[in-house]
C-alpha positions as CSV (number, residue, x, y, z in Angstrom):
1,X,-73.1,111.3,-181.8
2,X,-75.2,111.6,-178.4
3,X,-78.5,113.1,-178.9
4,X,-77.1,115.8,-175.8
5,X,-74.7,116.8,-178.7
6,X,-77.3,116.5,-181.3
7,X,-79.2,118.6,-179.4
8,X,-76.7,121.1,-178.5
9,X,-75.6,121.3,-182.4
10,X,-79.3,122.1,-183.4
11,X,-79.4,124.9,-180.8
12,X,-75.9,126.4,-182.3
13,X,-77.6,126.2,-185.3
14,X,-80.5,127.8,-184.8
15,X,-79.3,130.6,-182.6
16,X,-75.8,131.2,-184.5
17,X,-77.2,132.4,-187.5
18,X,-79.1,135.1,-185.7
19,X,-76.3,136.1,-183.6
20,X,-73.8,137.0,-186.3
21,X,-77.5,138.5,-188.1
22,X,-77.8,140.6,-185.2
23,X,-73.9,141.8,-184.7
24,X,-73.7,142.5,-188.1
25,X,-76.6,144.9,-188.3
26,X,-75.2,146.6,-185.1
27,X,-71.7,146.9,-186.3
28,X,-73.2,148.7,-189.7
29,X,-75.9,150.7,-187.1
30,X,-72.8,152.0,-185.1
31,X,-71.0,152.7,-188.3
32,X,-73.9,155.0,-189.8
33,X,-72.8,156.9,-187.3
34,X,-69.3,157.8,-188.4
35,X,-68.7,159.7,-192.0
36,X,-66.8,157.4,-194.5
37,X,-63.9,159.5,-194.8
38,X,-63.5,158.7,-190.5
39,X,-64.4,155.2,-191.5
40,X,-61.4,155.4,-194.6
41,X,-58.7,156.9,-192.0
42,X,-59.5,154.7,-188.8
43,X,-59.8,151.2,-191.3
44,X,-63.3,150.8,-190.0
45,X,-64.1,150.9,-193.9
46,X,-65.3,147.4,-195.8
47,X,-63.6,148.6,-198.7
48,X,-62.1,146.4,-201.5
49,X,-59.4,147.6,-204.5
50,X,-62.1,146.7,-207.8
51,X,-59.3,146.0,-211.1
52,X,-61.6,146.2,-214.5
53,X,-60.1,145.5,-217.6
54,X,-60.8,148.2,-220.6
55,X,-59.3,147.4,-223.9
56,X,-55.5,147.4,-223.2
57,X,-55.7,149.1,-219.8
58,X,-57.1,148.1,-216.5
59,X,-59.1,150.7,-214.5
60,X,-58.5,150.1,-210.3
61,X,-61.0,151.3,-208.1
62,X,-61.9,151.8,-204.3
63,X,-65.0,150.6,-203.9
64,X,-66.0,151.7,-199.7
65,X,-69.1,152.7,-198.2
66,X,-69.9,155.7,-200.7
67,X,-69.2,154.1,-203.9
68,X,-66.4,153.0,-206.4
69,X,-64.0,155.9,-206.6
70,X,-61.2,155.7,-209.3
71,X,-57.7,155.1,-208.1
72,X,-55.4,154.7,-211.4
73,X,-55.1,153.1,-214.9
74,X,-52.5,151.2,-215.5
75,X,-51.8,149.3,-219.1
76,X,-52.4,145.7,-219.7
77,X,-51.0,143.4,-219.4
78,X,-50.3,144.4,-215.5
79,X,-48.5,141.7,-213.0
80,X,-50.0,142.4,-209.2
81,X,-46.1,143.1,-208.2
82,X,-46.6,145.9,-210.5
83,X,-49.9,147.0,-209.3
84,X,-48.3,147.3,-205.4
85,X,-45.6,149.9,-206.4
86,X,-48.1,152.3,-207.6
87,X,-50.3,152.1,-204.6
88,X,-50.2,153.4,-201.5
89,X,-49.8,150.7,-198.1
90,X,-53.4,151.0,-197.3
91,X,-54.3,150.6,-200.4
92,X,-52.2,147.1,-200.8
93,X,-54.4,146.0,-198.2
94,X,-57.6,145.9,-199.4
95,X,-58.6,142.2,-201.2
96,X,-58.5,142.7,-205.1
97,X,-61.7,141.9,-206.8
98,X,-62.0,141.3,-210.3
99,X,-64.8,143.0,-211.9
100,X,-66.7,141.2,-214.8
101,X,-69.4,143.0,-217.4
102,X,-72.9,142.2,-216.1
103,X,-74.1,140.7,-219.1
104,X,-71.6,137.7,-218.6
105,X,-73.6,136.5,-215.6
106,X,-76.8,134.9,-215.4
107,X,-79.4,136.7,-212.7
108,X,-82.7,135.5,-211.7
109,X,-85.1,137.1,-209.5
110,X,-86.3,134.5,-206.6
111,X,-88.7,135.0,-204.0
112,X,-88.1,132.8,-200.6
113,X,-89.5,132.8,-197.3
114,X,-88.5,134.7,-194.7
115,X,-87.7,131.7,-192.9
116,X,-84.5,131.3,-195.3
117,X,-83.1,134.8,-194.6
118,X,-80.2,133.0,-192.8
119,X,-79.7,130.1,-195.7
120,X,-80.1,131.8,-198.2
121,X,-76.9,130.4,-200.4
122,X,-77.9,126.9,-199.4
123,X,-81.6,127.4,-200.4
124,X,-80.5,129.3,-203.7
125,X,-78.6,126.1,-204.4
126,X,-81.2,124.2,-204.9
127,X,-83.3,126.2,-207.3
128,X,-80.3,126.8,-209.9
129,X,-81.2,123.8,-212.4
130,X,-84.9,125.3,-212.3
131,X,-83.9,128.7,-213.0
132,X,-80.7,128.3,-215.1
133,X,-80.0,125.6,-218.0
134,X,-76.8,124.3,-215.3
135,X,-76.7,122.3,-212.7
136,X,-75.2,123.4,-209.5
137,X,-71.9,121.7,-209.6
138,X,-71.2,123.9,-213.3
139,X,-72.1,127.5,-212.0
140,X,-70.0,129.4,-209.0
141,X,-73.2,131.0,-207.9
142,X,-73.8,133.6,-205.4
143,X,-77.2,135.1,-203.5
144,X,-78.1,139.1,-203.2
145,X,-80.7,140.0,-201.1
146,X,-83.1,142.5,-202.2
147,X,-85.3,143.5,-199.5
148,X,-88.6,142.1,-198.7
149,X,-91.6,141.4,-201.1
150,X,-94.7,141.2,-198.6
151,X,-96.7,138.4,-197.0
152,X,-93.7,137.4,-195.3
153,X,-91.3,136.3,-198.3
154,X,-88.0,137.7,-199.5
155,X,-87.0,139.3,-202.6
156,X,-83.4,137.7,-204.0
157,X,-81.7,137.8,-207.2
158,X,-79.1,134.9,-208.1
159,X,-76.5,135.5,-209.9
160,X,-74.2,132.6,-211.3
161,X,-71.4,132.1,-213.6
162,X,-70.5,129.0,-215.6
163,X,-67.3,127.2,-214.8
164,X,-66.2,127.1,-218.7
165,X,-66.3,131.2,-218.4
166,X,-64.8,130.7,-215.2
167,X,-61.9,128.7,-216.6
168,X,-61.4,131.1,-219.6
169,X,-61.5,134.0,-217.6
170,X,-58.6,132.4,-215.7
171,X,-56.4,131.5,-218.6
172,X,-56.9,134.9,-220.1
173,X,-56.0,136.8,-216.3
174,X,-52.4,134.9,-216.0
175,X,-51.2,135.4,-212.8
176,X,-54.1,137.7,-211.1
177,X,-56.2,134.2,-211.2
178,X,-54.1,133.5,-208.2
179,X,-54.4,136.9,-206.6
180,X,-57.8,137.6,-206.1
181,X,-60.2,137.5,-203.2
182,X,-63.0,137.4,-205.5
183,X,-64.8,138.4,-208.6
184,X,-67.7,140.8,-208.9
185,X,-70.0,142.1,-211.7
186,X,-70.6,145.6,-213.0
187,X,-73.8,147.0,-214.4
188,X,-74.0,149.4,-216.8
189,X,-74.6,152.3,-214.6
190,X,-71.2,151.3,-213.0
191,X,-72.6,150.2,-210.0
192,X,-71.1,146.7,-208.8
193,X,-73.4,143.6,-207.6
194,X,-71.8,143.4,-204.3
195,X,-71.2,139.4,-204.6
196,X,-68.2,137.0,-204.9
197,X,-68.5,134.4,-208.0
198,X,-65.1,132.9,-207.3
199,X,-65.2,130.1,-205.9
200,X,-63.8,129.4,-202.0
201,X,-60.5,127.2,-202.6
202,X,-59.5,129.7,-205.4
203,X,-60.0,133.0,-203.1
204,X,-56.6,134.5,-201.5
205,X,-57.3,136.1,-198.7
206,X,-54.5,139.0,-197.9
207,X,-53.2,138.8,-194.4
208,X,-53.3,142.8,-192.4
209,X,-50.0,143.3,-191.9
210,X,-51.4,145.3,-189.0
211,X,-53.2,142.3,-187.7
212,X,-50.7,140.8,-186.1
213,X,-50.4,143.5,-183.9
214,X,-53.6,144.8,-183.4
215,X,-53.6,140.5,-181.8
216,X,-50.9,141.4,-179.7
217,X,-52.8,144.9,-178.4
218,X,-56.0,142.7,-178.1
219,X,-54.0,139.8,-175.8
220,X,-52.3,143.0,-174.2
221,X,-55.1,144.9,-173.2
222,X,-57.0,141.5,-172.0
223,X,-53.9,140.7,-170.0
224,X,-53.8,144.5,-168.1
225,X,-57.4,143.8,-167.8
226,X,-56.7,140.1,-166.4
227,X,-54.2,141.9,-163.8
228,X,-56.1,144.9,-162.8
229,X,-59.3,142.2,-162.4
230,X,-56.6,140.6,-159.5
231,X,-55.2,143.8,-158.4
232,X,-58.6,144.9,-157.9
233,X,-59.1,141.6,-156.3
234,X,-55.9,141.6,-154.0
235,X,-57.1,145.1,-153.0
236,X,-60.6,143.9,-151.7
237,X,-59.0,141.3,-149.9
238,X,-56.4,143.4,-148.6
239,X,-59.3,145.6,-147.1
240,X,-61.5,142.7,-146.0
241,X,-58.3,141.4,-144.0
242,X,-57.7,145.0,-142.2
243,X,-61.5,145.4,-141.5
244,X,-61.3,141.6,-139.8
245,X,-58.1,142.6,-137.9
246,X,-60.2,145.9,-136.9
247,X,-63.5,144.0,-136.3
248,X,-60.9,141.8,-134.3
249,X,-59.9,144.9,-132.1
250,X,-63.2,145.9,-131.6
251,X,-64.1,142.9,-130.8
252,X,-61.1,142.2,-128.4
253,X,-61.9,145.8,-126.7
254,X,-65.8,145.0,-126.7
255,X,-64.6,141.8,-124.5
256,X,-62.9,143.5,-122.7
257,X,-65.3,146.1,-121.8
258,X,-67.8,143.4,-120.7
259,X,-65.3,142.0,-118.4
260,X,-64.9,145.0,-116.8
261,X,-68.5,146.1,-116.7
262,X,-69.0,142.5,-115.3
263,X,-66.3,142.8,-112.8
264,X,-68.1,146.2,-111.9
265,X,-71.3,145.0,-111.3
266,X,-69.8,142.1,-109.3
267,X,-68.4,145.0,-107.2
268,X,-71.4,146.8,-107.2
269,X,-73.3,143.9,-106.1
270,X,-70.7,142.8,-103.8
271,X,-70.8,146.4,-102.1
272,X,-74.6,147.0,-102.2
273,X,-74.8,143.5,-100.3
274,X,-72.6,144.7,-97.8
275,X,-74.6,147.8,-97.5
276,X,-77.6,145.7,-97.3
277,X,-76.0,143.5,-94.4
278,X,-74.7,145.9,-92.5
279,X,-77.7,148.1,-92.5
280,X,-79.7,145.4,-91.5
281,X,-77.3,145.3,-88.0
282,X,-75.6,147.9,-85.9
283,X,-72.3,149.0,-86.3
284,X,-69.3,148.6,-84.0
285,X,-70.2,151.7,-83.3
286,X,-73.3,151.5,-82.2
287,X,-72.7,148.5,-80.5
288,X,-69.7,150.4,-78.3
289,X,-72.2,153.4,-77.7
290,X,-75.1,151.0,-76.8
291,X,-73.1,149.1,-74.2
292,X,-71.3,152.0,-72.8
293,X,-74.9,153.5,-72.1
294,X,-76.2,150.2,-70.2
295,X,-72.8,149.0,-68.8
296,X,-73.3,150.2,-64.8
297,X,-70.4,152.6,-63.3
298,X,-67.5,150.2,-62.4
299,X,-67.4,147.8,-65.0
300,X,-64.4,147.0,-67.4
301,X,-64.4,145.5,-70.7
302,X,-61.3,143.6,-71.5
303,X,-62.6,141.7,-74.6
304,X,-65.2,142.2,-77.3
305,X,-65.4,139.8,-79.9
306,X,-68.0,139.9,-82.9
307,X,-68.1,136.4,-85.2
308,X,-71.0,136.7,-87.5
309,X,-74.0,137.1,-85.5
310,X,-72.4,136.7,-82.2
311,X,-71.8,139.2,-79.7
312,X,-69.2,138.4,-76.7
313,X,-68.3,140.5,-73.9
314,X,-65.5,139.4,-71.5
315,X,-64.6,142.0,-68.5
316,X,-64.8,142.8,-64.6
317,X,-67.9,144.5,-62.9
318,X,-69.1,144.5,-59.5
319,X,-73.0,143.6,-60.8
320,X,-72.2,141.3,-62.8
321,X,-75.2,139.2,-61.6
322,X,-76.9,142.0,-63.2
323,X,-76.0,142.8,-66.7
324,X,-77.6,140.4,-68.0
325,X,-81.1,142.5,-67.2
326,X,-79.1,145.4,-67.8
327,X,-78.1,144.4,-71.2
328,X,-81.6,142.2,-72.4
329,X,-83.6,144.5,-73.6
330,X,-81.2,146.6,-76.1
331,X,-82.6,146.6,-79.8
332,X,-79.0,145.7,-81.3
333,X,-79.1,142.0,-79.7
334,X,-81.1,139.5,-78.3
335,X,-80.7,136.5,-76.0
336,X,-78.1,137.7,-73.5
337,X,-77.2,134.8,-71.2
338,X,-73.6,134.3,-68.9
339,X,-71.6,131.9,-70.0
340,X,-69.6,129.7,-67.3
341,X,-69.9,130.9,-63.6
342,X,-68.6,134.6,-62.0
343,X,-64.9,134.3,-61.1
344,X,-64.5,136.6,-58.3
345,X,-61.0,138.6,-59.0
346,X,-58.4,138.3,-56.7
347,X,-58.0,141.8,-55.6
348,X,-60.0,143.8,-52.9
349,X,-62.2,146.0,-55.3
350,X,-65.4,143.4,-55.1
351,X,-66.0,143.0,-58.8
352,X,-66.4,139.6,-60.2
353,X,-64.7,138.5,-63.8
354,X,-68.0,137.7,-66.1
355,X,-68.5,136.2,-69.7
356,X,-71.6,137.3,-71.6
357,X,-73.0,135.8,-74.9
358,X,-75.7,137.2,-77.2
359,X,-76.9,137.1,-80.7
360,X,-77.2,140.1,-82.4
361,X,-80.5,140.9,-84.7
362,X,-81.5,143.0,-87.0
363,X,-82.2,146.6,-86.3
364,X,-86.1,147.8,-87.3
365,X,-85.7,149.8,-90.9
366,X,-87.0,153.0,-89.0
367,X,-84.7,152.4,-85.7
368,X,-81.7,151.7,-87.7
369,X,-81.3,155.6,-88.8
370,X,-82.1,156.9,-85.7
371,X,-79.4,154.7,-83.8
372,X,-77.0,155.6,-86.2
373,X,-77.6,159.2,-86.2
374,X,-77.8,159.0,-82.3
375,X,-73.9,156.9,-82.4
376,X,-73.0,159.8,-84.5
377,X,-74.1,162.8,-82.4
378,X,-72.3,160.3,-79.5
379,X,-69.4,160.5,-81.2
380,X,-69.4,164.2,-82.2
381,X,-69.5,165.0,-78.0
382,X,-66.4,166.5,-77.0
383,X,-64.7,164.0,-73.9
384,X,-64.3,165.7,-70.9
C-alpha cells in the first residue's frame, strides 16, 4: 500500500464515521417531524416484529417508534411458515427479533471518552475480560449508548451473552435459529434494550419485496433526470446556436451598414471636394458671361476648350491684335498670351482667325459669389 492510499484510507476513516453520525441524526430530526402512525403507513418506520416466548405460547410484537405494541399469540411450538399466514404483508416484512429475559444477559455500565462515540463496539471489546468473567471470543456482545456523563466522557452499558446460552438457545428455537435478524432483551418493565446479541454470520436479513422496485423507481427517476439534464442541455445549445445565427445577422447587417455609410461618406467627400474645386474657379458660365462682356463687337468664337486649368479660345475677330489686353485683366484667368501667328481669313470681312491661351485661377472667396450672382442675373435677362 502507497502512503497516498494510506493516507486517503485514514481520511475515509476519520471523516466516514461522522458522515453516517451526521445523516443519521438528520434522518431521525426529519422524522420527528412526522407522527408514527404516517411513519407506519409510508414505511418510513424502523420497526421490527419482537417473538417472546411465554410458557407454551409465543407473544409477537411491533416494536416502532412509540413502543412494542402486541400483534398476536400464537402456541408453541410455532414454525415461521406458520407465523406468515397469520400476519399481514407489511407485517412479514419487518426482521424477526428474538426477545430474551433481561436477567440472562450480563450488563455493565462503562464510561468512555467522547472520542470513542464512533467505535464504540470496537472499544467495548476490549474491556469485556475486565468487566465480565469471558473473554471476547465466548460472549456475542453488543454496546448501548446512554447519553453523556460530563467532563467529556460517555455513559454506555454492555450487554453480552455467552456462547454456551447462545448455543442452547438455538437448539431449544428449532428452526427460528435460522430465521432471525437478531436477538434482543427485555426488562422487566417490558421495555426492550434496543441491541442485537446474535452474532453477524447467523443474522438473516429479509429481502423488501418492494425493494426491488423502489431500485428500479430510483434508476428511473435518475435516468428522466439524466435526460431532462440533456434536454435542458440540447435546449441551451439550441438557443446559443439561434442567438449566434442572429448575432450573425446583425452582424452581417451591421457590415453592411458601414459599407454603405462608408460608401456615403466617400460620396460626401467626393461631392464636397467638387464643391470645393469648383467654388474655388468660375463656372462655364461665368466664364461664357465674362468673355461675352470683353469680347469687342465682331468677333466669333468657334471653339472653347477647358482641360483642367486651361482656358482656350479659337475664333475670328477683326482686333484680334487686341484681345489679348482686352481679355488680361479678367479675375476668372490669368496669363492670356496668342498662340501661333493671326491667319487672316480668306473672305473680305477683315477679321483675322486667332488662338488664345490662358490659365485660369482661382476666384477671391468674396468675388466668387458676387460673379456668380452677377452670371445668374445674366442669365435671368430676357434676349432680345
Amino acid at each position: 500500500m502507497t502512503a497516498w492510499q494510506d493516507s486517503v484510507r485514514q481520511v475515509q476513516g476519520r471523516i466516514g464515521p461522522g458522515v453516517g453520525h451526521f445523516l443519521r441524526w438528520w434522518r431521525q430530526s426529519l422524522l420527528a417531524w412526522v407522527p408514527a402512525r404516517w411513519q407506519w403507513a409510508l414505511g418510513w418506520s424502523q420497526a421490527r416484529l419482537l417473538l417472546q416466548r411465554d410458557g407454551d405460547h409465543v407473544q409477537v410484537w411491533r416494536d416502532g417508534s412509540a413502543g412494542p405494541e402486541r400483534v398476536v399469540r400464537l402456541p408453541w411450538p410455532l414454525a415461521p411458515a406458520d407465523l406468515d399466514r397469520v400476519l399481514e404483508p407489511r407485517l412479514r416484512r419487518l426482521p424477526r427479533v428474538w426477545l430474551l429475559p433481561v436477567a440472562q444477559v450480563l450488563r455493565r455500565s462503562l464510561r468512555l471518552p467522547s472520542a470513542a462515540a464512533d467505535r464504540l463496539h470496537a472499544v467495548v471489546g476490549y474491556e469485556i475480560d475486565r468487566q465480565t468473567p469471558f473473554e471476547a471470543s465466548q460472549v456475542s456482545y453488543d454496546v448501548r449508548a446512554l447519553g453523556t456523563a460530563g467532563d467529556g466522557l460517555l455513559q454506555v452499558e454492555l450487554v453480552a451473552w455467552p456462547l454456551r446460552q447462545l448455543d442452547t438457545w438455538r437448539s431449544q428455537a428449532g428452526d427460528w435459529a435460522d430465521a432471525l435478524a437478531g436477538v434482543d432483551a427485555i426488562d422487566e418493565h417490558g421495555h426492550t434494550l434496543q441491541v442485537n446479541l446474535l452474532p453477524p454470520a447467523q443474522r438473516q436479513r429479509r429481502v423488501d419485496p418492494s425493494r426491488r422496485w423502489n431500485l428500479v423507481l430510483a434508476a428511473a427517476a435518475l435516468l428522466m433526470l439524466v435526460l431532462a439534464a440533456l434536454q435542458l442541455l440540447d435546449n441551451r445549445r439550441d438557443a446559443a446556436d439561434a442567438l449566434r445565427e442572429q448575432v450573425e445577422r446583425s452582424a452581417r447587417s451591421a457590415r453592411g451598414v458601414a459599407s454603405e455609410r462608408s460608401q456615403l461618406q466617400a460620396l460626401i467627400d467626393g461631392a464636397a471636394f467638387l464643391e470645393k474645386q469648383r467654388s474655388q474657379r468660375a463656372t462655364t458660365v461665368e466664364l461664357w458671361t465674362e468673355l461675352t462682356r470683353r469680347l469687342p463687337d465682331g468677333t466669333y468664337l468657334e471653339k472653347l476648350a477647358i482641360e483642367n486649368n486651361s482656358l482656350q479660345l479659337i475664333g475670328l475677330s477683326g482686333q484680334a491684335s487686341q484681345l489679348v489686353a482686352l481679355l488680361q485683366d479678367a479675375p476668372q484667368w490669368r496669363k492670356v498670351n496668342l498662340t501661333g501667328v493671326l491667319q487672316a481669313d480668306g473672305a473680305s470681312s477683315g477679321r483675322d482667325r486667332f488662338t488664345l491661351t490662358a490659365e485660369l485661377q482661382p476666384l477671391p472667396a468674396a468675388a466668387a459669389p458676387a460673379a456668380r450672382k452677377e452670371a445668374a442675373d445674366a442669365d435671368a435677362q430676357p434676349a432680345p
